[in-house]
N, CA, C and O atoms as a CHARMM CRD file, in Angstrom:
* protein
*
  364
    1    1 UNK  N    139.79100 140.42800 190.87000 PROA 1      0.00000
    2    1 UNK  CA   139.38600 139.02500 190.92300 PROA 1      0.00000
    3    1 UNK  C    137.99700 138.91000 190.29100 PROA 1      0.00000
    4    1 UNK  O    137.17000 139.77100 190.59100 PROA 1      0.00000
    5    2 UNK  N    137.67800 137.98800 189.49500 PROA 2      0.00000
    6    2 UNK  CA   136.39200 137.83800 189.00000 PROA 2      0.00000
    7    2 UNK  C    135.54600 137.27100 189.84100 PROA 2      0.00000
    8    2 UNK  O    135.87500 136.70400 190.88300 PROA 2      0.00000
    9    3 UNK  N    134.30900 137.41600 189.37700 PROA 3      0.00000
   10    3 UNK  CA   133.06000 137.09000 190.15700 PROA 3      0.00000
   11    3 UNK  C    132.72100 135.64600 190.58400 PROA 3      0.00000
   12    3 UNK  O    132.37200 135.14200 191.65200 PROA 3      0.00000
   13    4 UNK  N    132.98000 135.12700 189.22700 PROA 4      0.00000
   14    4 UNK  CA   132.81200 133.68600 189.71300 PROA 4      0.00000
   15    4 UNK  C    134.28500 133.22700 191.03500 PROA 4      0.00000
   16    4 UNK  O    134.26900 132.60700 192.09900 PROA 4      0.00000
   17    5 UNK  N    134.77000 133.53000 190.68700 PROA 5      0.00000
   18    5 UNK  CA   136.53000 132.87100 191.53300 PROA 5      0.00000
   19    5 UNK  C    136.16300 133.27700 193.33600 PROA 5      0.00000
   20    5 UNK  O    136.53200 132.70200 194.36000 PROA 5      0.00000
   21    6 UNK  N    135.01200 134.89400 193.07300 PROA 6      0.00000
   22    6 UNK  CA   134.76000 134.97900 194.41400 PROA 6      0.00000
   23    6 UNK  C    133.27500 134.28800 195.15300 PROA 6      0.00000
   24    6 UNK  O    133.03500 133.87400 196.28700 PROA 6      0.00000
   25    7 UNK  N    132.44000 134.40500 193.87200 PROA 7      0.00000
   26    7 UNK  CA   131.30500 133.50000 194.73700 PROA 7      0.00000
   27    7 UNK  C    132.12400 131.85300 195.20100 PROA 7      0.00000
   28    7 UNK  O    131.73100 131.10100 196.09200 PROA 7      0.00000
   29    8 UNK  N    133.14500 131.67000 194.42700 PROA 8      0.00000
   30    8 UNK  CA   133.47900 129.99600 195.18400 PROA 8      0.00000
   31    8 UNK  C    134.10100 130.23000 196.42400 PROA 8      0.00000
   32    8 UNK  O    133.54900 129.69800 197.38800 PROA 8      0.00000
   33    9 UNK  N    135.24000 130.97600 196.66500 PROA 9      0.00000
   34    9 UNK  CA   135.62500 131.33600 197.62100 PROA 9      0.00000
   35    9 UNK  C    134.59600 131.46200 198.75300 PROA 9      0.00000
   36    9 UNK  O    134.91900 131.13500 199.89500 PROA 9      0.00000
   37   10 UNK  N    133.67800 131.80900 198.54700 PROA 10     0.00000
   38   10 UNK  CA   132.69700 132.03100 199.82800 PROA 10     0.00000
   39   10 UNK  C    132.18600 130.70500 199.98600 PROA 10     0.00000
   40   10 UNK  O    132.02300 130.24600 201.11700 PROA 10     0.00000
   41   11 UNK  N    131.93100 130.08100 199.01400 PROA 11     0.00000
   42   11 UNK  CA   131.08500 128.92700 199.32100 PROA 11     0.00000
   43   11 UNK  C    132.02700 127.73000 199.86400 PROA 11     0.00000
   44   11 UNK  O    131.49300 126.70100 200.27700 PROA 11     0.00000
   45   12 UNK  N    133.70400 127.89900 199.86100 PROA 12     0.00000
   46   12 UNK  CA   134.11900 127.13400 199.92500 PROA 12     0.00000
   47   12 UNK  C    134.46400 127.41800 201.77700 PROA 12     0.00000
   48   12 UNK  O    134.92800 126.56800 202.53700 PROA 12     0.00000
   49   13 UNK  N    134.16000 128.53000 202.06200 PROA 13     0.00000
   50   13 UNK  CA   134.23500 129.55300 203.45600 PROA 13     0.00000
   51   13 UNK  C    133.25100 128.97000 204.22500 PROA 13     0.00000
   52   13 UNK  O    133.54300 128.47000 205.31100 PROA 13     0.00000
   53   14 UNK  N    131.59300 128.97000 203.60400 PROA 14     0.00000
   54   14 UNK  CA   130.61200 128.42600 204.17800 PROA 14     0.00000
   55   14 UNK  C    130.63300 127.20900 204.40300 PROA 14     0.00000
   56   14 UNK  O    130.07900 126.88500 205.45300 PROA 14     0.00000
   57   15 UNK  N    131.24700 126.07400 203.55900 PROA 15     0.00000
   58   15 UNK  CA   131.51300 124.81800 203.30100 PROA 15     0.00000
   59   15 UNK  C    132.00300 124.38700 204.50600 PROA 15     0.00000
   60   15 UNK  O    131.43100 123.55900 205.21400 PROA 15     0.00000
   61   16 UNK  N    133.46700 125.13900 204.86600 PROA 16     0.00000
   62   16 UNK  CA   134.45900 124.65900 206.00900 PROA 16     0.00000
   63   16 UNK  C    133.59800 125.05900 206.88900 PROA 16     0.00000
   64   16 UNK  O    133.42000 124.12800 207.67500 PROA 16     0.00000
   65   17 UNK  N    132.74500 126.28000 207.26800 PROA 17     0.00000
   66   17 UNK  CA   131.52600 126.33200 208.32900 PROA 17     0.00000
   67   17 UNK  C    130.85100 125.19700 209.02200 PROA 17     0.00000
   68   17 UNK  O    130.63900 125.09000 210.22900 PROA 17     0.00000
   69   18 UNK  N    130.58200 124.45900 208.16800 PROA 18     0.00000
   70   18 UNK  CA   129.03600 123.65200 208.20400 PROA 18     0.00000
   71   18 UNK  C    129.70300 122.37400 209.21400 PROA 18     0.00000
   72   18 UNK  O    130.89300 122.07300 209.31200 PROA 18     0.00000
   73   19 UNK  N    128.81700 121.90000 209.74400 PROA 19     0.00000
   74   19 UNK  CA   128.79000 121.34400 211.11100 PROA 19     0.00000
   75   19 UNK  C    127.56200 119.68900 210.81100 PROA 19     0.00000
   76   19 UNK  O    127.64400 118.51200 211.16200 PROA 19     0.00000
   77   20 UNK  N    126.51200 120.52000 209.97600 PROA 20     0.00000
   78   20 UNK  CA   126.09700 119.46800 210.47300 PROA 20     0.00000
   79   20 UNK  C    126.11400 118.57400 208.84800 PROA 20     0.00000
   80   20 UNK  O    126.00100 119.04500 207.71600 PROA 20     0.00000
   81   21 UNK  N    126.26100 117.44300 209.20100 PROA 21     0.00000
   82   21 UNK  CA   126.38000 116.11100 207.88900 PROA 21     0.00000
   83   21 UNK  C    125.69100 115.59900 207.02400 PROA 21     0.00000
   84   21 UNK  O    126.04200 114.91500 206.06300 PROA 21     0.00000
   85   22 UNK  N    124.02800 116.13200 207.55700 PROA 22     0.00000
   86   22 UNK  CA   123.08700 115.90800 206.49300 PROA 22     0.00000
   87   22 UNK  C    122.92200 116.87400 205.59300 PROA 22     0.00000
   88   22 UNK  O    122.37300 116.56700 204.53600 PROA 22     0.00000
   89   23 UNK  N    123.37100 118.28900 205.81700 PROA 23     0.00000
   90   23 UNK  CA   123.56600 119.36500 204.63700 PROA 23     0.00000
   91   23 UNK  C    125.06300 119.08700 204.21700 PROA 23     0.00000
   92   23 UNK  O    125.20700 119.41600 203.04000 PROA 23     0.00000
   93   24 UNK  N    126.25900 118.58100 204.78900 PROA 24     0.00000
   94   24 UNK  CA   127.11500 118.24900 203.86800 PROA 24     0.00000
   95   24 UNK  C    126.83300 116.90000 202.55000 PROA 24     0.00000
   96   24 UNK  O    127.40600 116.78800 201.46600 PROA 24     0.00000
   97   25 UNK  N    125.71600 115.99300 203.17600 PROA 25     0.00000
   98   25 UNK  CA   125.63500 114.84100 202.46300 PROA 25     0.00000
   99   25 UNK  C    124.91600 115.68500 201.24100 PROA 25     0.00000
  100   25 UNK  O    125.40600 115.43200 200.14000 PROA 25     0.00000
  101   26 UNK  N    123.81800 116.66000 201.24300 PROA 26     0.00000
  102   26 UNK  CA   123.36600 116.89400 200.33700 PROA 26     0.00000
  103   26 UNK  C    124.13500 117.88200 199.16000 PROA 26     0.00000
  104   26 UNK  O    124.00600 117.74900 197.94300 PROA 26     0.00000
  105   27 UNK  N    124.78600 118.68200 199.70700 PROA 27     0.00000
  106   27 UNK  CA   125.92600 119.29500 199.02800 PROA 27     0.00000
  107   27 UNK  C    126.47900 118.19700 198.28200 PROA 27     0.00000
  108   27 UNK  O    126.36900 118.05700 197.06400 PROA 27     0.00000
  109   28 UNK  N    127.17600 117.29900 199.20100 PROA 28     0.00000
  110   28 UNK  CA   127.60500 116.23000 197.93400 PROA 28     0.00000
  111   28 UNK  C    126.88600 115.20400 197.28900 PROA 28     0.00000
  112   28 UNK  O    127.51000 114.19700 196.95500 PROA 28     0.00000
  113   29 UNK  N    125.66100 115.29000 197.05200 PROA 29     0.00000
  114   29 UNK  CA   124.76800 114.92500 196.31000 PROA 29     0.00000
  115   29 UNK  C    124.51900 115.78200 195.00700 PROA 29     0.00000
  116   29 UNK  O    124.71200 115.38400 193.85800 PROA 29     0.00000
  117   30 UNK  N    124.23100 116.56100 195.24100 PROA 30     0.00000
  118   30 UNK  CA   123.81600 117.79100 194.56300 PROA 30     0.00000
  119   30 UNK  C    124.79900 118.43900 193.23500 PROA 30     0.00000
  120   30 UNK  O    124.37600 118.83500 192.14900 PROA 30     0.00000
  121   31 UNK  N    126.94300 118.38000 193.95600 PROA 31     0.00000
  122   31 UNK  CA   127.60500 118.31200 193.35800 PROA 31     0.00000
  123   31 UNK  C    127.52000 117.15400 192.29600 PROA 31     0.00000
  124   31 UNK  O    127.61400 117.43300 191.10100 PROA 31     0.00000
  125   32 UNK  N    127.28000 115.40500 192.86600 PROA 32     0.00000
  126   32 UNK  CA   127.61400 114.69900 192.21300 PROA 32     0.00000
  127   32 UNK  C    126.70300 114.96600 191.16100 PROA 32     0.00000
  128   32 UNK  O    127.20100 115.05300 190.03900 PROA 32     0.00000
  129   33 UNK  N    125.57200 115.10500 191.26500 PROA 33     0.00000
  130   33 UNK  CA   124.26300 115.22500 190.01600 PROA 33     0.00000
  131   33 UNK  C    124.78700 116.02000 189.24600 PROA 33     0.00000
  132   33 UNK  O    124.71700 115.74100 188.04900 PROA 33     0.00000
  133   34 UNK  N    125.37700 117.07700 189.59100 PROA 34     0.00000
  134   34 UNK  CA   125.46100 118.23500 188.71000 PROA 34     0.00000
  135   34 UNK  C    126.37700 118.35300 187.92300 PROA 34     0.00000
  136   34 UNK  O    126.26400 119.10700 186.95700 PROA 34     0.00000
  137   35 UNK  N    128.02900 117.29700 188.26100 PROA 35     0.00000
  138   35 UNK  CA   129.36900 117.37200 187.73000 PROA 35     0.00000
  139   35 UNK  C    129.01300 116.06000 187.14600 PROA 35     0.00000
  140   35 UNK  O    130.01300 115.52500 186.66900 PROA 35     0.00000
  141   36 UNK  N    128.03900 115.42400 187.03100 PROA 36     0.00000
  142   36 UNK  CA   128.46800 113.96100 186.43800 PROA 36     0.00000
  143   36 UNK  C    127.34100 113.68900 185.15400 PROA 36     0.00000
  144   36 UNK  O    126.52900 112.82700 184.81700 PROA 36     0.00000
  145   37 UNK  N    127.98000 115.34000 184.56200 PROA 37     0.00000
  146   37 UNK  CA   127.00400 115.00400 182.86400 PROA 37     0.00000
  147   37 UNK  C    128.38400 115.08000 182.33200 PROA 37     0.00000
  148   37 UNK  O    128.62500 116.26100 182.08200 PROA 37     0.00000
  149   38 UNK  N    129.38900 114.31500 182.05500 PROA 38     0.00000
  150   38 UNK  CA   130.57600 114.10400 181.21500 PROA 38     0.00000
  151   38 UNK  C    130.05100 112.61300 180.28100 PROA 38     0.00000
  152   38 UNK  O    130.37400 112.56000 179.09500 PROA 38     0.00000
  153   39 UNK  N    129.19300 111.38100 180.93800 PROA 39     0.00000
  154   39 UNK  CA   128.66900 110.35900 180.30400 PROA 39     0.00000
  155   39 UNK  C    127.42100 110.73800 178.86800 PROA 39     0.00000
  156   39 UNK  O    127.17600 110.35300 177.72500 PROA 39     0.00000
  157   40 UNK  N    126.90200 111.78300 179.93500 PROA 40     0.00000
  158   40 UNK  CA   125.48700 112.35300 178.90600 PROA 40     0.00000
  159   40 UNK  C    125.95100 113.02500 177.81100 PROA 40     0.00000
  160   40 UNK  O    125.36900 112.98400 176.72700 PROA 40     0.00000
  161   41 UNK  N    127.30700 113.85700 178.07900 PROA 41     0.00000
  162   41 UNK  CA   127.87900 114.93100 176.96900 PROA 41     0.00000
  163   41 UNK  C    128.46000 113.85800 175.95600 PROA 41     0.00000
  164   41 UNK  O    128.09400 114.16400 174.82100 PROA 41     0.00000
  165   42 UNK  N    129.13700 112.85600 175.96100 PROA 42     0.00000
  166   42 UNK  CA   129.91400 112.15700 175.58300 PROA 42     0.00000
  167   42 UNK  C    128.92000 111.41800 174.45200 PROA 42     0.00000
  168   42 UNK  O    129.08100 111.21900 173.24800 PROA 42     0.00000
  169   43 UNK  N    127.63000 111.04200 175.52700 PROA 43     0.00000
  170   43 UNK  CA   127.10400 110.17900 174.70200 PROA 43     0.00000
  171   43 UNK  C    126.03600 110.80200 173.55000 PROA 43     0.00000
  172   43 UNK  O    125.89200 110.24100 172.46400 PROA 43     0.00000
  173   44 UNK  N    125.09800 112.37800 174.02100 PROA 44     0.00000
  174   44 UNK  CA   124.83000 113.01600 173.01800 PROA 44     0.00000
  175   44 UNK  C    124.99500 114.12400 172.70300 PROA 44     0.00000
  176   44 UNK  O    124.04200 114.59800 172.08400 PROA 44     0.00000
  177   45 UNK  N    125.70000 114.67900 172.84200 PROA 45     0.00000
  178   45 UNK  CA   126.43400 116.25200 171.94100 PROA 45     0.00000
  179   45 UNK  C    127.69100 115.69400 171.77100 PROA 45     0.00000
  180   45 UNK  O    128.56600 115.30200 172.54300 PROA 45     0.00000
  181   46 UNK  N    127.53400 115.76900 170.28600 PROA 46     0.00000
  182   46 UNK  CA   128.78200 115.46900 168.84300 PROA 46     0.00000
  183   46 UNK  C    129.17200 116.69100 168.36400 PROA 46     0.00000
  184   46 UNK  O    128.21800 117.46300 168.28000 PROA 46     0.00000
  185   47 UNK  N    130.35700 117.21300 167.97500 PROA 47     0.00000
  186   47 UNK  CA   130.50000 117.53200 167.43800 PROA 47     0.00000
  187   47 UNK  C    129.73200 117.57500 165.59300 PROA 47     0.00000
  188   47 UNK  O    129.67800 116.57900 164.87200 PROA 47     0.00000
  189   48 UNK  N    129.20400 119.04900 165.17500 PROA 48     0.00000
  190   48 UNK  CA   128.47700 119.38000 163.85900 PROA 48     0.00000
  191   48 UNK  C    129.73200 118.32300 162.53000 PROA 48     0.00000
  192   48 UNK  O    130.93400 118.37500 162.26600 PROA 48     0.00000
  193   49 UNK  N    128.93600 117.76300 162.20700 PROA 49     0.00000
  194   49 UNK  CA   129.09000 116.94200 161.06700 PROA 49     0.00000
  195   49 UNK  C    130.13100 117.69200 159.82000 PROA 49     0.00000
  196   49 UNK  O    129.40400 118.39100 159.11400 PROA 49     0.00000
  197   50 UNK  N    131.27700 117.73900 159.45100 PROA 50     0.00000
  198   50 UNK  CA   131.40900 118.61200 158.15500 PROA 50     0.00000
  199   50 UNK  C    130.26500 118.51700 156.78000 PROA 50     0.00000
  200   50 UNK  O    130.10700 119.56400 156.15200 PROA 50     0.00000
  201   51 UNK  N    129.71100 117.63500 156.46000 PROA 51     0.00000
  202   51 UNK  CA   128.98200 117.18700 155.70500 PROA 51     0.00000
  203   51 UNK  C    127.42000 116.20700 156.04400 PROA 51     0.00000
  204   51 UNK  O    127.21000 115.25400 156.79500 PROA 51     0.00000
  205   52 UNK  N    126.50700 117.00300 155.06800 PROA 52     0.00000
  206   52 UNK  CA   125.12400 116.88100 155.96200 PROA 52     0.00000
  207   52 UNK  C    125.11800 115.45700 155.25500 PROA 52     0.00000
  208   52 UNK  O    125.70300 115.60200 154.18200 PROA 52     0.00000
  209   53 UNK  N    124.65900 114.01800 155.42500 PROA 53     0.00000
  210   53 UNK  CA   124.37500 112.70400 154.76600 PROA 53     0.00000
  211   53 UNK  C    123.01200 112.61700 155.22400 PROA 53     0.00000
  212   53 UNK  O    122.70100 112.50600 156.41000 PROA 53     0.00000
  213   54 UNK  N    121.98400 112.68300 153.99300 PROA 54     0.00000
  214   54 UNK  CA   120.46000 112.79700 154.86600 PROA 54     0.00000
  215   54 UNK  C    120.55600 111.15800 154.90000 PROA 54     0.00000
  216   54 UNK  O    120.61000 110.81500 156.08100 PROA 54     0.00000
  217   55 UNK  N    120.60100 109.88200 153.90800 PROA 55     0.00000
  218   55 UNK  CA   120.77400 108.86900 154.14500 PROA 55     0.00000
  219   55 UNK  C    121.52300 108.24300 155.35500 PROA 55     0.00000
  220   55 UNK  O    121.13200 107.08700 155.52000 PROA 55     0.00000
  221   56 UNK  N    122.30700 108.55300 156.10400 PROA 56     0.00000
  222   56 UNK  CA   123.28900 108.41400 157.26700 PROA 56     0.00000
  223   56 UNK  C    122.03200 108.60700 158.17700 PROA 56     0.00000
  224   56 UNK  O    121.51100 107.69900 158.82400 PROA 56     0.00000
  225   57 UNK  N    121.56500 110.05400 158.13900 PROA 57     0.00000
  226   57 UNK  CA   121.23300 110.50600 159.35900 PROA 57     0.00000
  227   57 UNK  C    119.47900 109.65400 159.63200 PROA 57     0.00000
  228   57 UNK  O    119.02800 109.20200 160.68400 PROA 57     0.00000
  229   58 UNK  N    118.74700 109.69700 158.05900 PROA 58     0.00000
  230   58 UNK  CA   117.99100 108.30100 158.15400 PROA 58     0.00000
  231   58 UNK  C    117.85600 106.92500 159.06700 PROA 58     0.00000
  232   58 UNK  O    116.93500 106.38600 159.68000 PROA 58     0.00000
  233   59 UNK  N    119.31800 106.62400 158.82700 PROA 59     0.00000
  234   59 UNK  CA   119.73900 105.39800 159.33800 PROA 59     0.00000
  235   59 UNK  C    120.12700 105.13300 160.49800 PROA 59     0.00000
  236   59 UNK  O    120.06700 103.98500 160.93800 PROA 59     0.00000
  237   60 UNK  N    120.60200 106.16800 161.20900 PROA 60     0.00000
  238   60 UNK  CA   120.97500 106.69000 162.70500 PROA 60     0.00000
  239   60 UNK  C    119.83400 106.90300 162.93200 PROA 60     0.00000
  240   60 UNK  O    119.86400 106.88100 164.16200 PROA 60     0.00000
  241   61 UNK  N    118.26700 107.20600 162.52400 PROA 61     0.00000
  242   61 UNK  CA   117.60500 107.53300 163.68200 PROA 61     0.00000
  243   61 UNK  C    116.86200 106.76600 163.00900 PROA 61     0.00000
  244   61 UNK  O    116.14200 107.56300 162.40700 PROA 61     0.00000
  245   62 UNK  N    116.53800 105.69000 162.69200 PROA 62     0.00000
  246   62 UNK  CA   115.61700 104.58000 162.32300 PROA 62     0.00000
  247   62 UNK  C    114.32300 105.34600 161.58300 PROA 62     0.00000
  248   62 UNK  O    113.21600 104.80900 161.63800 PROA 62     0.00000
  249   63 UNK  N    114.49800 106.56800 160.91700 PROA 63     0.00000
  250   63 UNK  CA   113.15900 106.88000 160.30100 PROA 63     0.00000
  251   63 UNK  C    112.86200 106.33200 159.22100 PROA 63     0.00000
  252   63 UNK  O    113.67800 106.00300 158.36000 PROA 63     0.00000
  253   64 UNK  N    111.12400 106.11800 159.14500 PROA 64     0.00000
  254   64 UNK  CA   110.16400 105.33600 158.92500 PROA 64     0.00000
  255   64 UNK  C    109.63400 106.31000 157.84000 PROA 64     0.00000
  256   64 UNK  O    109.06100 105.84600 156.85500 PROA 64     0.00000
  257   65 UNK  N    109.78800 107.49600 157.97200 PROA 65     0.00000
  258   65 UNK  CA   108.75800 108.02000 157.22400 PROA 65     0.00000
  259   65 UNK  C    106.82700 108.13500 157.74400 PROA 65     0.00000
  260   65 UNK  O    106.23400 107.81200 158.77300 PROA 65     0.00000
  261   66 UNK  N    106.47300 108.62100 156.70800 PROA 66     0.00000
  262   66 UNK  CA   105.12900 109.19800 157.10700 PROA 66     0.00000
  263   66 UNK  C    104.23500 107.93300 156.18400 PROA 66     0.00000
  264   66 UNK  O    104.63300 107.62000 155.06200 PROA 66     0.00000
  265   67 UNK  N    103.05200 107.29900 156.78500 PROA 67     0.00000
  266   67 UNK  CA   102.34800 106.59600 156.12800 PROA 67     0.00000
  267   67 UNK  C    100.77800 107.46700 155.60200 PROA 67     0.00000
  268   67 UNK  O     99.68500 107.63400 156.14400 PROA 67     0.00000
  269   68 UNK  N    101.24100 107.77900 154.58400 PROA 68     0.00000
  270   68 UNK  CA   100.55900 108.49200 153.63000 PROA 68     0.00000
  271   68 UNK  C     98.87000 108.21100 153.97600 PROA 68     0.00000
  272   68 UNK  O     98.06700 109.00400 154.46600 PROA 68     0.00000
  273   69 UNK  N     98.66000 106.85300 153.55400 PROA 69     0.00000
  274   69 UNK  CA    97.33700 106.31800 153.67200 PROA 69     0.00000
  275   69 UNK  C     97.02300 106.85700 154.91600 PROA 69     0.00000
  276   69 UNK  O     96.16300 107.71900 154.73400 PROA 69     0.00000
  277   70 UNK  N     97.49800 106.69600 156.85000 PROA 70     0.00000
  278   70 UNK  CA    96.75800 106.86300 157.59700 PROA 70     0.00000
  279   70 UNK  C     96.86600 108.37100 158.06900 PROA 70     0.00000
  280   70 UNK  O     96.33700 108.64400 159.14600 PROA 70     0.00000
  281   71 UNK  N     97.56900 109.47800 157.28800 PROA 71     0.00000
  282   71 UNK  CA    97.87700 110.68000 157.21800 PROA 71     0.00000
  283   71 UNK  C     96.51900 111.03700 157.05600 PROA 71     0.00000
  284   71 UNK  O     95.79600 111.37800 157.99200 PROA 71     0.00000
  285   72 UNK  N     95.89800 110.90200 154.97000 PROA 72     0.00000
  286   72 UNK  CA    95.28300 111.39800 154.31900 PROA 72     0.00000
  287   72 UNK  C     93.91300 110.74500 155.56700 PROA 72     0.00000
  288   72 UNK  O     93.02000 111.51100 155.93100 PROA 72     0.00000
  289   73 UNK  N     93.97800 109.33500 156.05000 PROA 73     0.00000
  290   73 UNK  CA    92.20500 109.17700 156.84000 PROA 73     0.00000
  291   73 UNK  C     92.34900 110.61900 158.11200 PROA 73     0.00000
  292   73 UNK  O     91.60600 111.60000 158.10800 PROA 73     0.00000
  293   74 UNK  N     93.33100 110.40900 158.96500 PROA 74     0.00000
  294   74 UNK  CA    92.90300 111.55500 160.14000 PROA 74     0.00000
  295   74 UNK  C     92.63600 112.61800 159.22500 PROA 74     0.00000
  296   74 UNK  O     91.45300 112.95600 159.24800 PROA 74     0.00000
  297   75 UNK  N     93.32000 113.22500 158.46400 PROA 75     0.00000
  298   75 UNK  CA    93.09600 114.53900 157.99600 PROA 75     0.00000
  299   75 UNK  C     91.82000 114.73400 157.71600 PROA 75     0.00000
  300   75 UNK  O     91.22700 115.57000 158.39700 PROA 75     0.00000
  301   76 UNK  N     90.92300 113.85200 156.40800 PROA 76     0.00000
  302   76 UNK  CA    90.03700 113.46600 155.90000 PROA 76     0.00000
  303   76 UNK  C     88.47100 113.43200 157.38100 PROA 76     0.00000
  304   76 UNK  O     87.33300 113.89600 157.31800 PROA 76     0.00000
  305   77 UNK  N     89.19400 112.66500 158.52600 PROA 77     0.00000
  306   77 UNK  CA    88.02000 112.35400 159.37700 PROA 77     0.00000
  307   77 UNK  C     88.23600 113.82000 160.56900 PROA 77     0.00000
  308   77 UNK  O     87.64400 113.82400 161.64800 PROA 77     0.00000
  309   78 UNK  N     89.07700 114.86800 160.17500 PROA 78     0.00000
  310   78 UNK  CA    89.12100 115.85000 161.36400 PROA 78     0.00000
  311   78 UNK  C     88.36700 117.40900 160.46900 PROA 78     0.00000
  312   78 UNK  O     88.21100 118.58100 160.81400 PROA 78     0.00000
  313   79 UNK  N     88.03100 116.54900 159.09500 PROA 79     0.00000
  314   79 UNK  CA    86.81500 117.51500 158.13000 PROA 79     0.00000
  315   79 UNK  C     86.98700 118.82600 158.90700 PROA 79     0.00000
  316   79 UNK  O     86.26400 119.17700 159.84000 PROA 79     0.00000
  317   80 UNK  N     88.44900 119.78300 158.21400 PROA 80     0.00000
  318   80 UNK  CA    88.00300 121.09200 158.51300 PROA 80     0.00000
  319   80 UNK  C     87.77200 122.05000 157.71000 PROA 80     0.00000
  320   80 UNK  O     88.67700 122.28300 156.90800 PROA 80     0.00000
  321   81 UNK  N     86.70900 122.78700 157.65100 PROA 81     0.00000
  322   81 UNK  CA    86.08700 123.78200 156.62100 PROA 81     0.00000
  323   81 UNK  C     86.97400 124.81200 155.91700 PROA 81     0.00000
  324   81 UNK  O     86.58800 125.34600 154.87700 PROA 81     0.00000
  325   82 UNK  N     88.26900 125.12300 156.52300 PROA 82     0.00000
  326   82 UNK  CA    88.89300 126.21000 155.89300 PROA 82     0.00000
  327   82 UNK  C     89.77600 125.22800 154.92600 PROA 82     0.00000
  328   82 UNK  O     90.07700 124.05100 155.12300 PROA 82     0.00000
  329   83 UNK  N     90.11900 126.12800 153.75000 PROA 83     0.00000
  330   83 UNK  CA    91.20500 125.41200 153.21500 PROA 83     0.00000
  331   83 UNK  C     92.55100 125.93300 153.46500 PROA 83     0.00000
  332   83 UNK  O     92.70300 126.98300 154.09000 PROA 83     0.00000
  333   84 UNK  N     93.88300 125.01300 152.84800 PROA 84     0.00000
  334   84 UNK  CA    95.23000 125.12700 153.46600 PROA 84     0.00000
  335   84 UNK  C     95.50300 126.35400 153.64700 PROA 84     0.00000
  336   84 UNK  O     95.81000 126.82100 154.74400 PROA 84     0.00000
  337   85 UNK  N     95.41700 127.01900 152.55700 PROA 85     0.00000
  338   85 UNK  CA    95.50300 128.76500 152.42700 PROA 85     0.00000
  339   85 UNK  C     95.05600 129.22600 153.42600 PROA 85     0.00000
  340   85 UNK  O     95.71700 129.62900 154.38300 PROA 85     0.00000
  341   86 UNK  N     93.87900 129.22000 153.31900 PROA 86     0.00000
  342   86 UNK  CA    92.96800 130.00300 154.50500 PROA 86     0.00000
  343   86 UNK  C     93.61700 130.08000 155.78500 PROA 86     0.00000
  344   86 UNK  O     93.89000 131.12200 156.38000 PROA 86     0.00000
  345   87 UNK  N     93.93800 128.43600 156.32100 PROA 87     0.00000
  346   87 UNK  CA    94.91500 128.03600 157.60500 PROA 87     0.00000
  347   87 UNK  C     96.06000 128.52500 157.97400 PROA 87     0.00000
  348   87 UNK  O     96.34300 128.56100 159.17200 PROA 87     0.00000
  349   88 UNK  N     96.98200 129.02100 156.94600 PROA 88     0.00000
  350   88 UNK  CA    97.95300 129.13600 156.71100 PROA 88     0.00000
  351   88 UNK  C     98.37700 130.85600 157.18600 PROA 88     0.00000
  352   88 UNK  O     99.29700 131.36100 157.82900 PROA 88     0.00000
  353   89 UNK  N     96.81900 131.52100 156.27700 PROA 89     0.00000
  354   89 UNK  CA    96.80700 132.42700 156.61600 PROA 89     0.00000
  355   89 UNK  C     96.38200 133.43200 157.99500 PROA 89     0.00000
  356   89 UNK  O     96.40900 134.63600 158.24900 PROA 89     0.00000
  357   90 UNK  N     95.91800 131.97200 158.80900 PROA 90     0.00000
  358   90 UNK  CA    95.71400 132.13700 160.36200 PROA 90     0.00000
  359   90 UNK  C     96.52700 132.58100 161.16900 PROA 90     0.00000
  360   90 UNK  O     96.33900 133.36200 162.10200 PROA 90     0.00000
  361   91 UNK  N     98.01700 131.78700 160.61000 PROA 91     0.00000
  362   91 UNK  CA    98.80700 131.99300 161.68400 PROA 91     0.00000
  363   91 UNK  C     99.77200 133.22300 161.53800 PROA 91     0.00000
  364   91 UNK  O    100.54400 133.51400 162.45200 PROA 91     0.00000
């Protein structure tokens, strides 16, 4: 018998045990949280695309792109002494 088939068996042993109702309520709390990602799966893990559409995938996630102008000021106002190379070669 496999492992998992026997840890349930026990728990389903301890289960019929239990007596008192506020550890059964939380058990079935706990189940419900835990069995009720079928909405979340559904709604974000898709199946991989056969074909990559960077325009599609653009459009599905509303990107904007990078605004160049307020890129080049932070960069410009965070004045750091090494150059890209140098940085690059930091890491």
């Amino acid at each position: 018998m496999n492992k998992a088939l026997l840890r349930k068996e026990k728990l389903i042993q301890q289960i019929n045990s239990l007596a008192n109702e506020q550890v059964l309520a939380q058990i079935e709390a706990l189940l419900a949280r835990t069995t009720d990602n079928t909405a979340f799966l559904q709604r974000y893990v898709k199946p991989p695309r056969k074909k990559t559409d960077i325009e599609l995938m653009i459009r599905e996630q509303n990107y904007k792109g990078v605004n160049k102008i307020k890129l080049r000021q932070i960069t410009q106002s965070i004045n750091i002494p090494q150059s890209t190379d140098e940085l690059l070669l930091m890491l």
